[in-house]
VOPAGU-2260 file (C-alpha; in pm, 1 decimal, decimal comma):
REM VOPAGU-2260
SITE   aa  ch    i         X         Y         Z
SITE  UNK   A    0   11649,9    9654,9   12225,1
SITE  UNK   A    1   11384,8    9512,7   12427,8
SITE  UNK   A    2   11105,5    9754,5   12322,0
SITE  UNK   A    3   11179,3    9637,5   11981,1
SITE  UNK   A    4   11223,7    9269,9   12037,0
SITE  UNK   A    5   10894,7    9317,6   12220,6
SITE  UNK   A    6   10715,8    9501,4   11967,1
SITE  UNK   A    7   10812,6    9239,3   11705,9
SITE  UNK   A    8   10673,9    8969,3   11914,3
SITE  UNK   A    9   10351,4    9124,4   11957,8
SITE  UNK   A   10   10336,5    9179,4   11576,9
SITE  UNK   A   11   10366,3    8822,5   11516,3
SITE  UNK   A   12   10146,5    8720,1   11789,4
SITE  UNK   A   13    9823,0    8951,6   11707,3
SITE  UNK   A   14    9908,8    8896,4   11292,6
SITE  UNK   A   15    9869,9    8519,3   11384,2
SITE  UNK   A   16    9613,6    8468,1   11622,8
SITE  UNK   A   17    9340,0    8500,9   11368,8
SITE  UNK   A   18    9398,7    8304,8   11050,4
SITE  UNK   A   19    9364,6    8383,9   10731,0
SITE  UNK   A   20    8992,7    8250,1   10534,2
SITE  UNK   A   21    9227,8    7979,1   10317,2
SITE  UNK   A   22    8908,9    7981,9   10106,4
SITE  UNK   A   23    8958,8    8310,3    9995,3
SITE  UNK   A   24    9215,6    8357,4    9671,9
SITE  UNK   A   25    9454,4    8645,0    9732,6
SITE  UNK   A   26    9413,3    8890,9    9454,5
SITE  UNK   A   27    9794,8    8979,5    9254,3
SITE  UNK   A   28    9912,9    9319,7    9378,7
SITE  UNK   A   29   10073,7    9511,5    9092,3
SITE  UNK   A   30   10421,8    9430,9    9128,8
SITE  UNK   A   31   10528,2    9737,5    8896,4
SITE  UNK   A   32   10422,1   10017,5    9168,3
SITE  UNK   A   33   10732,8    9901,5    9401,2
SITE  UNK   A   34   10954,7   10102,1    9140,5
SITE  UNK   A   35   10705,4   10389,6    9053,9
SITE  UNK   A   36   10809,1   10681,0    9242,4
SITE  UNK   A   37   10479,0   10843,1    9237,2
SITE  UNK   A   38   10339,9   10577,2    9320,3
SITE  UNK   A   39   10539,9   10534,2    9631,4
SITE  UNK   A   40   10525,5   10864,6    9714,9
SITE  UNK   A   41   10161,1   10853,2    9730,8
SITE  UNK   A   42   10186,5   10557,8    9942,9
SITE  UNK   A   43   10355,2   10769,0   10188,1
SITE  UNK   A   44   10132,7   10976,4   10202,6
SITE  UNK   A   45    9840,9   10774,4   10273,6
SITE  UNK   A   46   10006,1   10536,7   10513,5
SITE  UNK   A   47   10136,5   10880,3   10727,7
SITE  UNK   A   48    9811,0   11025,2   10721,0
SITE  UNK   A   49    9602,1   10690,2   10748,0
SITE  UNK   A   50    9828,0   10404,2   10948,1
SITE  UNK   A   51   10078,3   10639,6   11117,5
SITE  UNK   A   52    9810,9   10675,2   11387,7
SITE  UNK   A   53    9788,5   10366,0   11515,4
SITE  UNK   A   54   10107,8   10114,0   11344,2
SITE  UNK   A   55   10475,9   10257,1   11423,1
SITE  UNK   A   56   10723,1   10177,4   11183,0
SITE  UNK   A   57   10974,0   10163,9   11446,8
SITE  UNK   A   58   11270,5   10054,0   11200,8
SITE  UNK   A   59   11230,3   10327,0   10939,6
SITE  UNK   A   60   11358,5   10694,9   10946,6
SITE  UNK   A   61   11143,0   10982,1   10762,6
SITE  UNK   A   62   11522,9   11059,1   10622,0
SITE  UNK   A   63   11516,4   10730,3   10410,4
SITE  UNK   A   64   11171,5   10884,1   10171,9
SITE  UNK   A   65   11429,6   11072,2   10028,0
SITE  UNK   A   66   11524,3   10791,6    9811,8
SITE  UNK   A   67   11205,0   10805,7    9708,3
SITE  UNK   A   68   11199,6   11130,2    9545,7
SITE  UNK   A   69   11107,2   11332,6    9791,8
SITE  UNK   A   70   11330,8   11663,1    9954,4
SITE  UNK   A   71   11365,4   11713,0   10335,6
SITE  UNK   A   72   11148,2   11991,4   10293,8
SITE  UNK   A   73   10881,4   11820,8   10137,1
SITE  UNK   A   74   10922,4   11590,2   10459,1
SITE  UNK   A   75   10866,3   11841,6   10706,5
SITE  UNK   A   76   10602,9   12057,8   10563,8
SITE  UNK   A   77   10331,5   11729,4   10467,9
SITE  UNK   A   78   10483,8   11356,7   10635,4
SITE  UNK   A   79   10607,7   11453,2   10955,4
SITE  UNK   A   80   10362,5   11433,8   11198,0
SITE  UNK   A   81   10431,0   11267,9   11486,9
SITE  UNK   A   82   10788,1   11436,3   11567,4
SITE  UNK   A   83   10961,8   11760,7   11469,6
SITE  UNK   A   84   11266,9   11624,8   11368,5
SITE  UNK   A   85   11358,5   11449,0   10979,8
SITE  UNK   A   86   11590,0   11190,9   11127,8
SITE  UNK   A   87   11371,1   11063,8   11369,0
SITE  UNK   A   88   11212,1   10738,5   11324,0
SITE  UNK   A   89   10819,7   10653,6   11233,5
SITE  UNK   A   90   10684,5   10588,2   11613,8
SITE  UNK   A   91   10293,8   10689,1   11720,7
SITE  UNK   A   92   10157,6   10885,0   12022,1
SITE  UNK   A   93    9909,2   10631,2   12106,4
SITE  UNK   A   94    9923,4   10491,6   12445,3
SITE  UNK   A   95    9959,1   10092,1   12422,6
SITE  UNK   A   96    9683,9   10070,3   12726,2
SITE  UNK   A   97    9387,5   10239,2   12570,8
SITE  UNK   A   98    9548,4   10071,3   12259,4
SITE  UNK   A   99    9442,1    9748,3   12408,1
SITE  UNK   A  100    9121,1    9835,7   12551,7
SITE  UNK   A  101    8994,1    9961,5   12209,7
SITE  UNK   A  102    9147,9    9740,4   11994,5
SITE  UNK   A  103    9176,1    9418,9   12222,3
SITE  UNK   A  104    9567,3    9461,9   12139,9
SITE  UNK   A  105    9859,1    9661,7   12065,7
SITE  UNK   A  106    9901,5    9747,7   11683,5
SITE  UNK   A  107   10175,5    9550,0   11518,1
SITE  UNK   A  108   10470,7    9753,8   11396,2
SITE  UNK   A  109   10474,4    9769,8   11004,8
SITE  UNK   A  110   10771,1    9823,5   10950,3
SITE  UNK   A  111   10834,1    9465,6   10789,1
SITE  UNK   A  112   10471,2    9376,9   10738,8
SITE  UNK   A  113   10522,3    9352,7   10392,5
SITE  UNK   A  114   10775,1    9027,8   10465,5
SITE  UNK   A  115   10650,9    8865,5   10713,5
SITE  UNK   A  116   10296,3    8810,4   10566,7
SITE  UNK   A  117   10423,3    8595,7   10298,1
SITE  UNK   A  118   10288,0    8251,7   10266,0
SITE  UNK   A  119   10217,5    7964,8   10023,9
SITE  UNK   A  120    9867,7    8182,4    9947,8
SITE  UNK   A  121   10081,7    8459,8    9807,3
SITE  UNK   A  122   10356,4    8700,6    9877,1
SITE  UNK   A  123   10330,5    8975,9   10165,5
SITE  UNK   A  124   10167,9    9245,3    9927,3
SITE  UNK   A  125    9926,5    9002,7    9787,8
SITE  UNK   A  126    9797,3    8962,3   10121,5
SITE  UNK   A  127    9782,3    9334,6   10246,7
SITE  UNK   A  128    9655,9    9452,0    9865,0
SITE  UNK   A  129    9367,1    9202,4    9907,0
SITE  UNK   A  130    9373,1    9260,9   10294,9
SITE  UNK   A  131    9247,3    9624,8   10263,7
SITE  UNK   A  132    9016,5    9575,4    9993,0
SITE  UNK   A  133    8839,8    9314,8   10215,5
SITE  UNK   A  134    8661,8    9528,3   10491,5
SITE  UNK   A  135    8287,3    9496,9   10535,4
SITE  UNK   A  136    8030,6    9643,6   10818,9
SITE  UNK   A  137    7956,3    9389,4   11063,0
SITE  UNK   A  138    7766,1    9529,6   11333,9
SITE  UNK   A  139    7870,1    9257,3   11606,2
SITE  UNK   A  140    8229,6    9351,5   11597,7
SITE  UNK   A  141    8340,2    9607,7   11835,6
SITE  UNK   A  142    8438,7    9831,9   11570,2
SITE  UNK   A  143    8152,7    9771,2   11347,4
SITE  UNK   A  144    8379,7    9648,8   11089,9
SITE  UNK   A  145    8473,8    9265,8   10993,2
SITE  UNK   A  146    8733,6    9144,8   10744,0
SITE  UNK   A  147    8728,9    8813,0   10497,0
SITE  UNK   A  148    9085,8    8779,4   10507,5
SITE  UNK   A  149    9124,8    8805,5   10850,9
SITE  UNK   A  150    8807,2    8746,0   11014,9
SITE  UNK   A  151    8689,3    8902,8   11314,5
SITE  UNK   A  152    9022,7    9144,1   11279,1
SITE  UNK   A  153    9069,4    9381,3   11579,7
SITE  UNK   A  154    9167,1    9652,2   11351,3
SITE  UNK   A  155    8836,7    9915,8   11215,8
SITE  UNK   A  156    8844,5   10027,1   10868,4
SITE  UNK   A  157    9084,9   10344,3   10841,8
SITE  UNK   A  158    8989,5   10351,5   10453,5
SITE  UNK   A  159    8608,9   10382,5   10478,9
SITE  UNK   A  160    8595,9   10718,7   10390,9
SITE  UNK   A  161    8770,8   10651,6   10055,8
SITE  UNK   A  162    8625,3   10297,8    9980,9
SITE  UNK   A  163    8277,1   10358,9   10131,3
SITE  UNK   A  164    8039,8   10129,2   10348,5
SITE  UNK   A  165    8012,0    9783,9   10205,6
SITE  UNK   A  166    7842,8    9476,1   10342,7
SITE  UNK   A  167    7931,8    9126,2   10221,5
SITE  UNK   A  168    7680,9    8880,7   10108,9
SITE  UNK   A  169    7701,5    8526,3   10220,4
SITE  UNK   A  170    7458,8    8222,7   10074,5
SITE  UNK   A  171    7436,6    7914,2   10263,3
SITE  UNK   A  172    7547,2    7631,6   10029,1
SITE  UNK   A  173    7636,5    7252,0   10094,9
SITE  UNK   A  174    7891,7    7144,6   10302,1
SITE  UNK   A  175    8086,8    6855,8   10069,5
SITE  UNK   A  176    8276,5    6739,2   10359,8
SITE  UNK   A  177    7957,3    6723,1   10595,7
SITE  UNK   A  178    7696,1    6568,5   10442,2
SITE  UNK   A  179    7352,5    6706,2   10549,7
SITE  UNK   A  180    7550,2    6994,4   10678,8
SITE  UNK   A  181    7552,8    7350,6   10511,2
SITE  UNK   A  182    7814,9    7611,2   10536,9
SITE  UNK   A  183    7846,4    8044,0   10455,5
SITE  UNK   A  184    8041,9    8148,4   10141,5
SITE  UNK   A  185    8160,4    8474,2   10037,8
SITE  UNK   A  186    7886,4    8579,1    9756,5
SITE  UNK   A  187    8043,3    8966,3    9680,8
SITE  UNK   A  188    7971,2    9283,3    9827,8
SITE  UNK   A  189    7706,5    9542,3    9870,9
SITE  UNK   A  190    7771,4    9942,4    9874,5
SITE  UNK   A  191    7618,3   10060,7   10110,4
SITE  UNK   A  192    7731,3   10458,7   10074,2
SITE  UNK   A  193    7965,7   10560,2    9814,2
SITE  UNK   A  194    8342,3   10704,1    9893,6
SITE  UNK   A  195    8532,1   10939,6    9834,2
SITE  UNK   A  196    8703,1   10753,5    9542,3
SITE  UNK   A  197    8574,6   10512,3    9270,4
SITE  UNK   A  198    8658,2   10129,5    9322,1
SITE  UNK   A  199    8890,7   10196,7    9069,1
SITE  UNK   A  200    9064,3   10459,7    9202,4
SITE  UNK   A  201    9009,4   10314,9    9537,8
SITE  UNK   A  202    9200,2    9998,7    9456,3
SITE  UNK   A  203    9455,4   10209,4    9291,1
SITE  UNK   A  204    9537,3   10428,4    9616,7
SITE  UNK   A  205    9541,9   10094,5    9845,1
SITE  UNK   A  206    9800,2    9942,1    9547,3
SITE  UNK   A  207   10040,3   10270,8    9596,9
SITE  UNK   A  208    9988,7   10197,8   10010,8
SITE  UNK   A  209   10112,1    9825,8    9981,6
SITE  UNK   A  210   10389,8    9928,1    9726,7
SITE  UNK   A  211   10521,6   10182,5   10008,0
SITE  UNK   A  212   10487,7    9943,7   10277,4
SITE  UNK   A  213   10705,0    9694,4   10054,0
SITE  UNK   A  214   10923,2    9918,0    9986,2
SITE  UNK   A  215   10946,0   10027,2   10353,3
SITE  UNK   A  216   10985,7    9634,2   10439,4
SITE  UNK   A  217   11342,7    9666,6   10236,7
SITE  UNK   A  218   11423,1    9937,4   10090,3
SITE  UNK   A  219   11720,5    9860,1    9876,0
SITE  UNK   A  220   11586,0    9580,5    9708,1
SITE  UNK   A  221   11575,1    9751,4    9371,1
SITE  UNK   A  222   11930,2    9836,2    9415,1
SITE  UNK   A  223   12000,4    9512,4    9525,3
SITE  UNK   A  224   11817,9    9361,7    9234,4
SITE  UNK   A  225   12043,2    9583,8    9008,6
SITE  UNK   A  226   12378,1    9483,9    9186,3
SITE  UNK   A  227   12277,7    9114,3    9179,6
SITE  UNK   A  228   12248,0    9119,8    8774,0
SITE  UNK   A  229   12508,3    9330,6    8779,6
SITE  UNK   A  230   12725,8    9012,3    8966,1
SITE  UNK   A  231   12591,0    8737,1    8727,2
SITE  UNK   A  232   12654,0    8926,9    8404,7
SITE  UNK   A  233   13044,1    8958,7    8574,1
SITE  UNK   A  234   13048,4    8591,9    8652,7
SITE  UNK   A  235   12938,0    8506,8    8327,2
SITE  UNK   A  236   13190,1    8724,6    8138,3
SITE  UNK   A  237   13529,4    8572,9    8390,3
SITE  UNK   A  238   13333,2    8267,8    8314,5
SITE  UNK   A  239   13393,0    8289,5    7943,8
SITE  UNK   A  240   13741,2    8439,5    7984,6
SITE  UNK   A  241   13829,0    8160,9    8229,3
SITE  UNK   A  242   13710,2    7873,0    7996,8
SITE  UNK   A  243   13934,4    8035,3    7671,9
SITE  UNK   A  244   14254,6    8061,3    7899,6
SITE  UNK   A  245   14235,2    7715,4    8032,1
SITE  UNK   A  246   14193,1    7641,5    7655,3
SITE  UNK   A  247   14509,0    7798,8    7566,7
SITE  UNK   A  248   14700,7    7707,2    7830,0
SITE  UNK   A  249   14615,8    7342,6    7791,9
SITE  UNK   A  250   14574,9    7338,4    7415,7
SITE  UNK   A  251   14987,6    7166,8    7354,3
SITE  UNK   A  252   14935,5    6928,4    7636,9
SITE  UNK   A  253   14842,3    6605,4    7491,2
């Protein structure tokens, strides 16, 4: 319990130490993905094969996929990576000391990512969809990688070789609350070397990732959406029934 109340902590603490460019609009993350099963399946796959190495996902069994779609077999033979056995949860190898030395910290779990990134910018998957679609090469970070959303992020690229090398452009404009004073903004990105996938496809396989990782963050919430107009079409039909036998058990009473 204290490994994971510990773990938690240190997700909130390295998630919030560097904030957010509030400058930068968060981009809509295609809500409809969270109930594609392909979609989430390939999200899986990419956060197994691409986040697994680094993040845990200490509150989520390789068991639970099944509900989305996909067999115990299927499990063992391309997801499960890290242990030998189905039921075991989604922990890493890496060793939290030369986690810190490379990284400057241990990497948050992700388990609840999804949640807890939520703000009055956007919800949790706005933020990681934009998030990951935000890396650049900045040669004076450590990892030769910078982000706009979270600037000077601790955290390299994992997704170059799909997205590509970018740089972002900057232009010096103005600052309106400074006068005489000039400030950098974001003027779009330049590809450097191509990747593996097209921007389109690109943005496509990062929107399956964040669906996954809000699904992971709860998965019964399209059950629970279900069961919860399921309740209010009940309430409103004892409602109705309600209102007609007060009617007729009032209706001599004068």
């Amino acid at each position: 319990m204290k490994k994971i109340l510990a773990s938690m902590l240190a997700a909130i603490v390295l998630m919030s130490g560097a904030h957010a460019n509030t400058a930068l609009v968060l981009d809509q993350f295609p809500k409809e993905r969270v109930t594609d099963l392909a979609a989430l399946q390939n999200g899986a796959k990419l956060f197994v094969n691409y986040c697994l190495n680094c993040h845990a996902a200490a509150f989520m069994r390789f068991n639970r996929l099944k509900d989305i779609g996909l067999t115990e077999q299927q499990i063992k033979d391309n997801l499960l990576f890290p242990t030998d056995k189905v039921g075991d949860v989604m922990k890493v190898s890496l060793d939290p000391k030369d986690a810190k030395a490379w990284f400057g910290g241990v990497p948050p779990d992700l388990t609840l990512v999804a949640r807890s990134r939520a703000s009055g910018s956007g919800t949790g998957p706005d933020y990681l969809y934009t998030y990951l679609r935000s890396f650049y090469r900045d040669d004076t970070r450590p990892t030769g990688w910078n982000n706009l959303v979270f600037p000077n992020v601790g955290m390299p690229h994992v997704l170059w070789q799909l997205q590509g090398q970018r740089v972002a452009k900057f232009v010096e404009e103005e600052d309106h609350h400074n006068p005489g004073k000039t400030e950098l903004k974001f003027d779009g990105f330049e590809q450097l070397t191509p990747g593996k996938l097209t921007p389109q496809e690109y943005d496509s396989a990062v929107a399956d990732l964040v669906a996954y990782l809000q699904w992971m963050a709860e998965p019964i919430q399209s059950q629970r959406t279900r069961l919860g107009v399921g309740v209010l079409i009940f309430l409103a039909i004892f409602t109705f029934i309600a209102w007609r036998l007060n009617a007729a058990f009032w209706k001599d009473v004068k």
